[in-house]
C-alpha positions, -999 to 999 in steps of 0.1 A, spaced: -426 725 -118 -428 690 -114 -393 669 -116 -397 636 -129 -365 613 -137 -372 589 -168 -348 563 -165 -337 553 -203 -315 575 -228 -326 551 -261 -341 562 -289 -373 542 -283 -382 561 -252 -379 592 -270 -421 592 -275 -423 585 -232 -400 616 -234 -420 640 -257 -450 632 -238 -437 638 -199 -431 672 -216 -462 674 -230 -477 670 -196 -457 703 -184 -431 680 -166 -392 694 -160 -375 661 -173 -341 641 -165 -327 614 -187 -303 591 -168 -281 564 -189 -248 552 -189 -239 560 -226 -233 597 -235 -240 585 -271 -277 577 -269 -304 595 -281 -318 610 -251 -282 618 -238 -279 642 -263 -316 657 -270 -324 663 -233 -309 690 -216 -309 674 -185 -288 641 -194 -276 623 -159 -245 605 -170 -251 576 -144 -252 540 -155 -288 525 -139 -278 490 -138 -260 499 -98 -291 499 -85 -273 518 -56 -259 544 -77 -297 548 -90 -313 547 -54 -287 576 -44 -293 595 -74 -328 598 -68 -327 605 -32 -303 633 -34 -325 649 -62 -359 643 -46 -374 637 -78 -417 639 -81 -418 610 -104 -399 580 -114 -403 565 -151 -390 536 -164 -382 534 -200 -382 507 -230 -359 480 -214 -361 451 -189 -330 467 -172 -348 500 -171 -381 488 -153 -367 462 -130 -339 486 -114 -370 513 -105 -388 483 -92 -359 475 -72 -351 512 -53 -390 521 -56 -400 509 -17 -434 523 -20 -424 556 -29 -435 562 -63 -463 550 -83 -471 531 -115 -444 508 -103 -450 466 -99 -434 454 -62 -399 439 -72 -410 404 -65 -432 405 -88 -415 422 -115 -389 394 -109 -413 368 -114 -425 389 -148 -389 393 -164 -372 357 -151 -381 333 -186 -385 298 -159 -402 319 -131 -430 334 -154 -436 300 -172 -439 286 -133 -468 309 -128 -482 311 -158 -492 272 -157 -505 279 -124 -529 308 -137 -540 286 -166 -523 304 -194 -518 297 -227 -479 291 -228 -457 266 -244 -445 234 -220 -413 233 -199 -395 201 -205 -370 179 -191 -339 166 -214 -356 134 -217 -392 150 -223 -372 172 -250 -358 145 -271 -391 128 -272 -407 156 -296 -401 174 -330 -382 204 -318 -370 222 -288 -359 259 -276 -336 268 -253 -328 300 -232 -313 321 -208 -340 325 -184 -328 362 -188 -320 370 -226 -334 394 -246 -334 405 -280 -325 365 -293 -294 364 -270 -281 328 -263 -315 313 -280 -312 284 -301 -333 259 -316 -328 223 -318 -351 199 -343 -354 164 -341 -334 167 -310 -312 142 -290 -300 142 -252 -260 150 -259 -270 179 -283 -295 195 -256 -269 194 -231 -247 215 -248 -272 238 -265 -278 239 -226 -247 251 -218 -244 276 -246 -273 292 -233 -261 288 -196 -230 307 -208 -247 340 -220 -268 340 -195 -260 365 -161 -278 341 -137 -265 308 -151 -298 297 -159 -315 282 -187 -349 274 -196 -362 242 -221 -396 240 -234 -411 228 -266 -411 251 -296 -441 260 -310 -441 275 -345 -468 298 -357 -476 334 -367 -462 361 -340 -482 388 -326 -481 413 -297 -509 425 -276 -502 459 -260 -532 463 -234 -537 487 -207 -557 479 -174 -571 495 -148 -583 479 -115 -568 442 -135 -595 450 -166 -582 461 -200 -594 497 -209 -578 497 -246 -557 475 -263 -540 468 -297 -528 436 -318 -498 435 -339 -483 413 -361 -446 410 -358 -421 393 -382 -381 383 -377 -372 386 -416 -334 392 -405 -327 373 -373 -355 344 -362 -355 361 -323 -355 400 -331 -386 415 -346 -378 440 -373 -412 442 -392 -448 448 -379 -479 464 -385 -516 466 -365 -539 436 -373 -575 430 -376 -570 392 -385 -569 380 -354 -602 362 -347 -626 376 -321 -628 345 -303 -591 344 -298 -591 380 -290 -617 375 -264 -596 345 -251 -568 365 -247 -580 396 -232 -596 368 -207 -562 356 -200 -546 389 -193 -567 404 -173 -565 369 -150 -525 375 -150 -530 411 -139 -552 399 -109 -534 372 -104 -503 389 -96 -518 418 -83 -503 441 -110 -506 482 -106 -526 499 -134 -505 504 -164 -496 489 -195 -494 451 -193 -475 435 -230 -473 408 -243 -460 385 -276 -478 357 -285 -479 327 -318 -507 315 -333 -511 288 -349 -546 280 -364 -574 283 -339 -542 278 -306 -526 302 -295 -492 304 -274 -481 331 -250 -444 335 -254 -435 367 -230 -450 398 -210 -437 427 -202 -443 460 -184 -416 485 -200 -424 502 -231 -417 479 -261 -387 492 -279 -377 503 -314 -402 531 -311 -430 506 -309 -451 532 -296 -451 556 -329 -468 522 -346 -499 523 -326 -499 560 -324 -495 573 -364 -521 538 -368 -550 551 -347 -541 586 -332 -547 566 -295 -518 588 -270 -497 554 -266 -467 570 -252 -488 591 -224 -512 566 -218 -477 547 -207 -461 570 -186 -497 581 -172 -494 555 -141 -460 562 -134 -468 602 -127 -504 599 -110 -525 597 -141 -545 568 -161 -543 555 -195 -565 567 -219 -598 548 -224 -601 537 -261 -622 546 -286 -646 528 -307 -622 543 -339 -600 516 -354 -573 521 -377 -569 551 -396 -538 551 -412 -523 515 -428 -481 518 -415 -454 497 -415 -427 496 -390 -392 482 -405 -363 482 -385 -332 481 -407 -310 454 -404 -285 429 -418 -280 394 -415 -241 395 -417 -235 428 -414 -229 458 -437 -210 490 -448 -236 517 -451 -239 544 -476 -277 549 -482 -304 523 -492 -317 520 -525 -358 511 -530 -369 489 -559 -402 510 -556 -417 538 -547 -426 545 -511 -442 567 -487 -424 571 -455 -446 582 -429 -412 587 -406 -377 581 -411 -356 577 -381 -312 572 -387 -297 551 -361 -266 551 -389 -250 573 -414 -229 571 -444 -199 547 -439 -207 530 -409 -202 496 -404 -233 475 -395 -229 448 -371 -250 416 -381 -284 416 -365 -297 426 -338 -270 444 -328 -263 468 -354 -297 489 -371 -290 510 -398 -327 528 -395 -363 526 -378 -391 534 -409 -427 541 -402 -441 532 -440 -473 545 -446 -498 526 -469 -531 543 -491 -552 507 -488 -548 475 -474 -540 454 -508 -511 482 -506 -498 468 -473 -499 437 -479 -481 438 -510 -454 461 -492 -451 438 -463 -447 412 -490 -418 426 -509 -399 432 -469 -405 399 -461 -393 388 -491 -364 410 -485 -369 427 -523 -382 465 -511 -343 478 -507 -306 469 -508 -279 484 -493 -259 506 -509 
C-alpha cells in the first residue's frame, strides 16, 4: 500500500485527509499538538512538531514515505518545500515558495510580472495619501496588521514597529490600503493554464483581517474574471510554478481590482467543503492530486448547485459558550464544533466556537441570510 505523510493535524485538512484515503493511500498525520483534529481521528498520528525542519527531514527519511502532502498552512507547505530536494512531487522549489509566502518579496515580483497589486510605499510616500497598511512581511490570519487613515510620519513609524515586533523576520511591509469588496480565486493549473477555477466572496464581520463568512459568486464580471485568470496563469509561468492549486484573495472595487495574497496550501477553515457541497467539483483530491502523482480534475461546464454559506463562529471580545441561539430558522448543511459547552472563547481570530456550512433553497434566500450574519442578527451566544 502506498505510505504518504500529510503534514497538518488541523481540522481544515481533514477533507485532504478523507480523500488521500479515498485514493487507497495508508496515511500519517504529523503535528506538534496532540489536541488537533487529525491527532486524534487518524490512527497514525506522528507526534512531531514540523516547524524543525530537521526533525521533519529525519522523520521522513527514516520512514521512506511514497508521498509528501502539505496541509492548510503557510508553515505546513513551506517546511515540505524546504526538506523536499527534488524528491517528491507537487512541491514548488523553496526559493520560490519563499518568494510566494514573504508579504515584501511577492509584492517585489508581482510589480515585475505586471500584476494587479496595491503599491509599496515609503514613510514619506505613506503620509501623502488617505490611508495606509502595515505588516509583517510574514503574518497571517490579521497578526500585527494595522491600519492607519489620514496618516502622519511619527505615527507610521511606530505602527512600524508594532508590526516589526510580531513579526519572526523583523520585517515589515507599507503599502497603500485599498478598500473594496474581498474575494478569493481558488484555480488549478496545469502546464501554467487554469483547468478549473472558482470565485468566492469573503467577509471579516468579526475581525477586519480574518475571514469568517463566504460563499461562491457569480457577480464577478466576466471581464474581470478573464483579467484575472490572465494574470494567474502569467504568475504561474512566471515563476515556473509545478501543477497544482495556485490561490489567491483579491478586492474589488468598481471595475479595479487588487491582488492582496497567493497561496499554494489548502485554504483553511475547511474552505474546501465550500466549493465542494456548492458544485460537487472533488476540491480536496483535485488538491492533493499533484502532491501523489495525479492531476486536478478538469472542470465541468456545471455551475453551482447548491446556494451555502460558510460562517466561522467567532467573537469580537471573547465569550463563555453554552450553545448559540438563532433568531430564525436554518438549514445547516454541516455543523462542525471547534467548542463545547463552557468554554471560554478567546476574541477573534484566535478562539472559534464552530465552522457552519448553511445551506440556502434560492438565491433571494442567501442573500438575505448573508444579510442578517453580516449584520450580526442570525445568532447570539448563549
Amino acid at each position: 500500500m502506498t505510505n504518504t505523510l500529510l503534514v497538518d493535524t488541523n481540522r481544515a485538512a481533514y477533507p485532504v485527509y478523507q480523500a488521500l484515503l479515498g485514493l487507497g493511500h495508508e496515511v500519517s498525520v504529523v503535528g506538534g499538538k496532540s489536541t488537533e483534529t487529525l491527532a486524534k481521528l487518524s490512527p497514525n498520528y506522528i507526534p512531531l512538531d514540523y516547524s524543525a525542519p530537521e526533525r521533519l527531514d529525519a522523520l521522513v527519511t527514516d520512514r521512506g514515505f511514497d508521498y509528501l502532502v502539505p496541509g492548510c498552512t503557510d508553515l505546513s507547505y513551506m517546511m515540505c518545500a524546504e526538506i523536499n530536494r527534488g524528491r517528491y512531487p507537487g512541491l514548488d522549489t523553496l526559493e520560490t515558495s519563499q518568494t510566494i509566502n514573504n508579504k515584501a518579496q511577492f509584492r517585489q515580483m508581482a510589480e515585475q510580472l505586471g500584476l494587479s497589486v496595491p503599491r509599496v510605499l515609503s514613510v514619506a510616500e505613506g503620509a501623502l495619501i488617505s490611508a495606509v497598511i502595515i505588516k509583517p512581511v510574514d503574518a497571517f490570519s490579521g497578526h500585527g496588521i494595522q491600519v492607519l487613515h489620514n496618516p502622519t510620519p511619527p505615527a507610521i513609524d511606530v505602527a512600524i514597529d508594532s508590526a516589526r515586533s510580531t513579526s519572526a523576520s523583523g520585517q515589515v511591509l507599507l503599502e497603500e490600503f485599498v478598500t473594496g469588496q474581498l474575494h478569493s480565486h481558488s484555480a488549478f493549473i496545469r502546464d501554467g493554464l487554469i483547468v478549473a477555477d472558482f470565485f468566492v466572496r469573503e467577509d471579516c464581520i468579526t475581525n477586519p483581517f480574518a475571514v469568517d463568512t463566504s460563499c461562491m459568486t457569480e457577480k464577478i464580471s466576466a471581464e474581470m474574471q478573464c483579467e484575472l485568470r490572465r494574470q494567474i496563469e502569467g504568475f504561474a509561468r512566471g515563476l515556473c510554478l509545478v501543477d497544482g492549486l495556485v490561490h489567491t484573495q483579491f478586492i474589488v472595487q468598481d471595475n479595479r481590482f487588487w491582488i492582496i495574497e497567493v497561496t499554494r496550501r489548502c485554504p483553511g477553515d475547511i474552505y474546501a467543503l465550500l466549493i465542494e457541497l456548492s458544485t460537487g467539483y472533488p476540491y480536496s483530491a483535485s488538491y492533493a492530486a499533484p502532491f501523489v502523482g495525479r492531476s486536478a480534475q478538469p472542470k465541468s461546464l456545471a455551475g453551482i448547485h447548491e446556494r451555502i454559506i460558510r460562517h466561522t463562529v467567532t467573537a469580537r471580545d471573547g465569550a463563555t459558550l453554552w450553545g448559540l441561539r438563532f433568531t430564525r430558522p436554518v438549514d445547516i448543511r454541516l455543523w462542525v464544533p471547534l467548542a463545547t459547552a463552557g468554554d471560554t472563547l478567546a476574541p477573534s481570530p484566535a478562539g472559534r466556537a464552530a465552522i457552519i456550512f448553511f445551506r440556502t433553497a434560492s438565491e433571494a434566500d442567501q442573500k438575505s441570510l448573508y444579510s442578517d450574519l453580516l449584520a450580526g442578527a442570525l445568532y447570539s451566544f448563549e
